[in-house]
C-alpha positions as CSV (number, residue, x, y, z in Angstrom):
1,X,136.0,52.0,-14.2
2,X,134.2,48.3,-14.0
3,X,136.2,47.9,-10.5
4,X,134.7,51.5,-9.3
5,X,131.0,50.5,-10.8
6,X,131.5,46.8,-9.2
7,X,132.4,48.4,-5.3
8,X,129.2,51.4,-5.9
9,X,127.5,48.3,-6.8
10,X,128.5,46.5,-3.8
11,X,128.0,48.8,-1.0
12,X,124.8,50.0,-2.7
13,X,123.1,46.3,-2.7
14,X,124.7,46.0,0.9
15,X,123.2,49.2,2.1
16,X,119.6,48.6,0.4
17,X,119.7,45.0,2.5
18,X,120.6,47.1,5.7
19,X,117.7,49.5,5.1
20,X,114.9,46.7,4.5
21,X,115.2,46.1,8.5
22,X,116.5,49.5,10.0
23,X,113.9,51.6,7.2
24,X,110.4,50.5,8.9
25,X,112.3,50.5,12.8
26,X,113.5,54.3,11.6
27,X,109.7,55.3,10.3
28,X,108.4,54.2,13.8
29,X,111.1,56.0,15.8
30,X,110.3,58.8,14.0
31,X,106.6,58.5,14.4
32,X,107.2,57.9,17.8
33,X,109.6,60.9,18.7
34,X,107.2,63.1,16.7
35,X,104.1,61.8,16.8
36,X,103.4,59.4,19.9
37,X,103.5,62.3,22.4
38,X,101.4,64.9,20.4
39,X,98.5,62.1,19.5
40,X,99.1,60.8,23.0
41,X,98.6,64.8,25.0
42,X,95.5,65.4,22.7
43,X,93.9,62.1,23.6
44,X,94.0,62.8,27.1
45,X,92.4,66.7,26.5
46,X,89.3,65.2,25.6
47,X,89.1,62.5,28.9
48,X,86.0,63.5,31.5
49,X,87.4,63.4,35.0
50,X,88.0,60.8,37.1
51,X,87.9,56.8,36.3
52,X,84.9,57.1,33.9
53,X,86.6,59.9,32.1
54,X,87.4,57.2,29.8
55,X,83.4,56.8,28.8
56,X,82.3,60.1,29.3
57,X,84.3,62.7,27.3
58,X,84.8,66.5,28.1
59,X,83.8,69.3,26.5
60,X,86.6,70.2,24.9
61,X,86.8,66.7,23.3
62,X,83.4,68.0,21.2
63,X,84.9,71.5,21.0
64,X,87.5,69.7,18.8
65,X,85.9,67.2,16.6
66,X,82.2,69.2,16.1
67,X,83.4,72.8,16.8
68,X,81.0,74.2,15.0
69,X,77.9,72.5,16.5
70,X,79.0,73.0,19.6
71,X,78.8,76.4,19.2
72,X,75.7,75.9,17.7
73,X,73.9,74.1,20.5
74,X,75.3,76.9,23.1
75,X,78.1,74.6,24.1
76,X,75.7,72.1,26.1
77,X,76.8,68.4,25.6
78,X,73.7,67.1,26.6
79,X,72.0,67.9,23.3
80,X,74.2,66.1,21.3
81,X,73.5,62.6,20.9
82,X,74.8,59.2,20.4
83,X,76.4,59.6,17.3
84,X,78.5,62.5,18.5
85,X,79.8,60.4,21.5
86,X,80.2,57.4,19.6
87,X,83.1,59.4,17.3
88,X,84.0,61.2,20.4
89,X,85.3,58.2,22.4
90,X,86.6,56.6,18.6
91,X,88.6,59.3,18.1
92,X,90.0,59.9,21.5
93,X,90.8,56.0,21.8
94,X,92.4,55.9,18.6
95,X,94.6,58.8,19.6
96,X,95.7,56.4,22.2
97,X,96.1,53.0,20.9
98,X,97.1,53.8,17.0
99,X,100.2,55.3,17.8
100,X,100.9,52.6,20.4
101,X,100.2,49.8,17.9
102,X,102.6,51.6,15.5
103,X,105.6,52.1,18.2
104,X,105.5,48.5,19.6
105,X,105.0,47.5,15.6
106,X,102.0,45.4,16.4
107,X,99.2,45.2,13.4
108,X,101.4,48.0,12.1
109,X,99.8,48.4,8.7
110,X,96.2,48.3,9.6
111,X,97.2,51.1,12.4
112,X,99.4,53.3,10.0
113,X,96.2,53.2,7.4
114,X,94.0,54.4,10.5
115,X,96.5,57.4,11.5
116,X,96.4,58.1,7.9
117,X,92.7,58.6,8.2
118,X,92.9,60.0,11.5
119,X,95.2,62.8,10.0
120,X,92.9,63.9,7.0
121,X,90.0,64.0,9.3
122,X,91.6,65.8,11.5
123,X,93.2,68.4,8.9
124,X,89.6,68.8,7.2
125,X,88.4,69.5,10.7
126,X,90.6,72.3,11.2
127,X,89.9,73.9,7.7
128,X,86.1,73.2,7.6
129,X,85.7,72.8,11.5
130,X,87.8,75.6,13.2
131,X,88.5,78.1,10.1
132,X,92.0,77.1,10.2
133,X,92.3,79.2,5.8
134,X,95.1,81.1,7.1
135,X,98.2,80.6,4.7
136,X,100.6,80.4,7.6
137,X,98.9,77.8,8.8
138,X,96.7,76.4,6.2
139,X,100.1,76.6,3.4
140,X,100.5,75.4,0.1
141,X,102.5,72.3,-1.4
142,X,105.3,73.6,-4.1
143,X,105.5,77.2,-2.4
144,X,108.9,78.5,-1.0
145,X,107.6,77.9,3.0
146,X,108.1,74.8,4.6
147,X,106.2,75.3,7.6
148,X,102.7,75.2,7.3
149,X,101.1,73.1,10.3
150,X,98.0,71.1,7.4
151,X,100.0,71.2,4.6
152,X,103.4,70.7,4.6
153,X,103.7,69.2,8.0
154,X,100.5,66.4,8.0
155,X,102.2,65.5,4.6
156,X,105.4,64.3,5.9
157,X,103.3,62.6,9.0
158,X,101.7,60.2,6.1
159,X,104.5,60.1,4.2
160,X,105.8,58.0,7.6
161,X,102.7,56.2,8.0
162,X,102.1,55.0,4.2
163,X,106.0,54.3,4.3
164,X,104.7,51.3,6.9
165,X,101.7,50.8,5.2
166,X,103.4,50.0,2.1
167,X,107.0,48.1,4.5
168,X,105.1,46.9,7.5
169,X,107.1,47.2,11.1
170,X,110.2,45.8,9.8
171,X,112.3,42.8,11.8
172,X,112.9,44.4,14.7
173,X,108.5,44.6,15.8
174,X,105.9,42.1,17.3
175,X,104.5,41.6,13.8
176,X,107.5,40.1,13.0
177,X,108.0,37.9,16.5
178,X,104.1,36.6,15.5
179,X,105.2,35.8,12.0
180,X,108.1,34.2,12.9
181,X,105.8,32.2,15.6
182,X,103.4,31.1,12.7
183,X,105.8,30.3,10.8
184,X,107.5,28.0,13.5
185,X,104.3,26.3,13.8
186,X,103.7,25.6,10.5
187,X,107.2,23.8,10.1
């Protein structure tokens, strides 16, 4: 029995060493082949046309952050002012360069604690902002269903993103080339 405990033992501790460096490069992959794409697709809804569609968003980037006053000013941008564009274009630039950050591992943690935030704004905008109450797609946590869109699926998007909050990019990242750079130059 001591001989079975020590080789569970063994392989365990091995296998715990393995997942230090392949846990955060698995959390971005993941976040990358569910994630990068579908942040990536969104940011580029809400880009004007042309060169200076990157300073001047379209409508339907304000029909999906301030639904509701959109509707309420007859759909007509102009009336909206400053601060509306100002979390326009901060939104639709973060959809962009969060997830990149996170995929190339590059100030990983600070960017996983933005998409965190991104994703509860974005979830309370769908409830509050676009009357997304159904129970299909609003759900409920401890329930038999598994595929609510707020719910079930935006929880197991931050349970990714606080996994690299909490682990950081891993070994195989830029964060880790800069460390190991400092570090260099502090020997």
């Amino acid at each position: 029995m001591t001989a079975l405990i020590s080789l569970h033992n063994a392989a365990f501790n091995l296998i715990e060493r393995a997942g230090n460096w392949l846990m955060p490069l698995f959390a971005r992959f993941t976040f990358a082949a569910v994630l990068l794409l579908y942040y990536w697709n969104s940011g580029l809804t809400k880009l004007g046309d042309g060169i200076f569609g990157l300073f001047s968003p379209s409508i339907g980037a304000y029909s999906q952050i301030f639904p509701k006053q959109l509707e309420a000013v007859g759909y007509d941008v102009s009336q909206f002012g400053i601060f509306q564009w100002l979390v326009v274009m901060a939104g639709t630039y973060a959809e962009f360069l969060l997830p990149l950050l996170i995929v190339i591992g590059l100030a990983t943690r600070l960017a996983a604690l933005g998409m965190i935030g991104f994703v509860v704004v974005q979830s309370l905008t769908d409830v509050y902002g676009h009357g997304a109450t159904d129970t299909k797609t609003l759900g409920a946590w401890f329930d038999r269903f598994c595929d609510s869109v707020i719910m079930d699926q935006r929880l197991l998007w931050v349970f990714v993103l606080v996994f690299l909050v909490v682990k950081g990019a891993g070994a195989l990242s830029v964060d880790a080339l800069l460390r190991h750079r400092h570090a260099a130059t502090q020997a």
